[in-house]
N, C-alpha and C positions, 0 to 999 in steps of 0.2 A: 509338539506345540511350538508353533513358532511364536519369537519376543520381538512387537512391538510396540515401538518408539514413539512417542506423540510426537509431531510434526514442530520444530520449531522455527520455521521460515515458510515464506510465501512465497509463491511467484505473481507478478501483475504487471498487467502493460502498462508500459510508460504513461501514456495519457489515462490514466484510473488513478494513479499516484495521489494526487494533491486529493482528491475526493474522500479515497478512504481512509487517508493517514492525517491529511489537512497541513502538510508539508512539501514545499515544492524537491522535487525532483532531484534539483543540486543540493540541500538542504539533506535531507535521506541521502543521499551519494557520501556524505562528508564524515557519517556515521561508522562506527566499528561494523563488521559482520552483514555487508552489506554490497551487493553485488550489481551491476549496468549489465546485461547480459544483449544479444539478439538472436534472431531466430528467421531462418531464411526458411521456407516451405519446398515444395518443389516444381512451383509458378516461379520462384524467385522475386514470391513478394518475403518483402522485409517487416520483421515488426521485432520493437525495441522493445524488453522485459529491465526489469530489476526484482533482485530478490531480496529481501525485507523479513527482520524479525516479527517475529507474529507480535510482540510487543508494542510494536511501531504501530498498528492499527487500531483505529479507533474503539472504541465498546460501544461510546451513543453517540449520533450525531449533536453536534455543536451549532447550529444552524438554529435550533429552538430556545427562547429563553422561558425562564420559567414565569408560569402566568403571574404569578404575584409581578415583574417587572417587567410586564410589557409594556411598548411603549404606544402612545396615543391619547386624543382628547379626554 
């Protein structure tokens, strides 16, 4: 039986950052245990990663308030 590990980092593209964590980019970069990585294919397209504690991610969006304090007429 092989052991294991629950996963505790992520990997995600640079431009997904601010959405699921709700922190810019440099902001996560500045953090403990926290990684800027890239990733060249073999087109020689380029795409920038960070890896990120699972911590760092959100649980619920923040974008909704709750109905008792919405705002309007």
């Amino acid at each position: 039986m092989r052991w294991h590990k629950a996963p505790r980092h992520k990997l995600l593209p640079l431009t997904d950052v601010r959405g699921v964590t709700g922190l810019d980019p440099d902001e996560i970069l500045c953090r403990p245990d926290t990684q800027r990585l890239v990733r060249i294919d073999g087109n020689g397209t380029r795409e920038e990663l960070i890896r990120i504690p699972i911590e760092l991610l959100r649980t619920q969006p923040n974008d909704t308030e709750p109905s008792g304090l919405q705002k309007g007429p």
